[in-house]
C-alpha positions in Angstrom: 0.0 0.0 0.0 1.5 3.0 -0.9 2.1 6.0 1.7 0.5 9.2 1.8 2.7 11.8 0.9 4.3 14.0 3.9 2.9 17.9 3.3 4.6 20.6 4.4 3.8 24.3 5.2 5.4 27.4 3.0 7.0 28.6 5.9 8.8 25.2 6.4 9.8 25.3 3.1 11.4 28.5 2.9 13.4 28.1 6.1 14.8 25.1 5.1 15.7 26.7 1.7 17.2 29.7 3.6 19.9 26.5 5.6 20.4 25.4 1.9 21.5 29.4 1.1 23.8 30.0 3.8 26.4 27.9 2.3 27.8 26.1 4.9 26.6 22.9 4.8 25.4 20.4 1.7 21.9 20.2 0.8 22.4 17.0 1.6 23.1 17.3 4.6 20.3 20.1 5.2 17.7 17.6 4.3 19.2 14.7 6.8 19.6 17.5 10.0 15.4 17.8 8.5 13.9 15.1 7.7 13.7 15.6 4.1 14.4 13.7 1.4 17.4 15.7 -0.3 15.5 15.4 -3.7 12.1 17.3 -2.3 14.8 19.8 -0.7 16.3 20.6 -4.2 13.3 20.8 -6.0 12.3 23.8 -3.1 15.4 25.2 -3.5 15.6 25.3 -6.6 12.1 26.3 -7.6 13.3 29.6 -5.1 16.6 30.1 -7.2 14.2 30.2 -10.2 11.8 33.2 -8.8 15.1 35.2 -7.8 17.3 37.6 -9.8 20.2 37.2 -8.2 21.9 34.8 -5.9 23.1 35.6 -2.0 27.2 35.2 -1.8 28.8 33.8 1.3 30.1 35.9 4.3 33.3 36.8 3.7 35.8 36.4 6.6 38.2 38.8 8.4 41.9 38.3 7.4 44.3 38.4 10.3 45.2 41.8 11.6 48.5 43.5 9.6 51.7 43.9 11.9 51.8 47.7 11.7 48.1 48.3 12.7 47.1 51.6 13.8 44.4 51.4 16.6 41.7 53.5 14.1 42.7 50.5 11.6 42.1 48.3 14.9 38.9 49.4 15.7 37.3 49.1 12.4 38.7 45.7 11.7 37.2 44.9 15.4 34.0 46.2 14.4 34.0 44.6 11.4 34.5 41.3 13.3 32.0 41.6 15.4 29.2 42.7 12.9 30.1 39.4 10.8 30.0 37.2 14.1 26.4 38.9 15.1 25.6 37.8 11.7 26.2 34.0 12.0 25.1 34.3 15.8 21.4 35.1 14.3 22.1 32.3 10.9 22.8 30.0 14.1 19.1 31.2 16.0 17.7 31.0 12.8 19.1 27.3 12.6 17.9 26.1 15.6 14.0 28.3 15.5 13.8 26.1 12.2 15.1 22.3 13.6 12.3 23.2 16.8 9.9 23.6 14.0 10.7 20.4 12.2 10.7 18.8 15.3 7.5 19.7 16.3 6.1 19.3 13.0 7.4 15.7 13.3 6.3 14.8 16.1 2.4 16.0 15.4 2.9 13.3 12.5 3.8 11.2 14.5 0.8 10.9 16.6 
């Protein structure tokens, strides 16, 4: 008997497309840390990819601080530094708002 197929909201969806855009981690292994099959997960991201104009680009990192650095120069790479770490502190919140959701959408299936 075949099984009825899982559905899944729009907000699901787009979250777990969003883990696929960050870049730091396969699609593959998006859809595992999920539940998703990684074929559903690439069909939603890339039916996304197909309604945008252009593509996000990864975070860039912070090279290691120059031996003659002035303290203005100091302060601004500092400042840099910490606006790209605030960054991937909220990516990381967003991560784990997301994997709560999945897990409570799994376990209503599951009932």
């Amino acid at each position: 008997m075949r099984a009825t197929p899982k559905t899944y909201t729009d907000e699901f969806r787009s979250d777990a497309v969003a883990l696929c855009l960050r870049g730091d981690r396969s699609l593959k292994q998006v859809a595992a840390d999920i539940g998703v099959n990684h074929w559903t997960l690439r069909d939603w991201y890339n039916r996304e990819e197909m309604t945008k104009s252009s593509k996000k680009k990864r975070p860039s990192t912070v090279a290691s601080p120059p031996p003659n650095e002035t303290a203005e120069e100091k302060v601004k790479r500092l400042e840099r530094e910490m606006a790209r770490l605030q960054k991937e502190n909220d990516q990381l919140r967003m991560d784990r708002e997301i994997l709560k959701k999945a897990a409570a959408f799994f376990a209503k299936e599951s009932e």
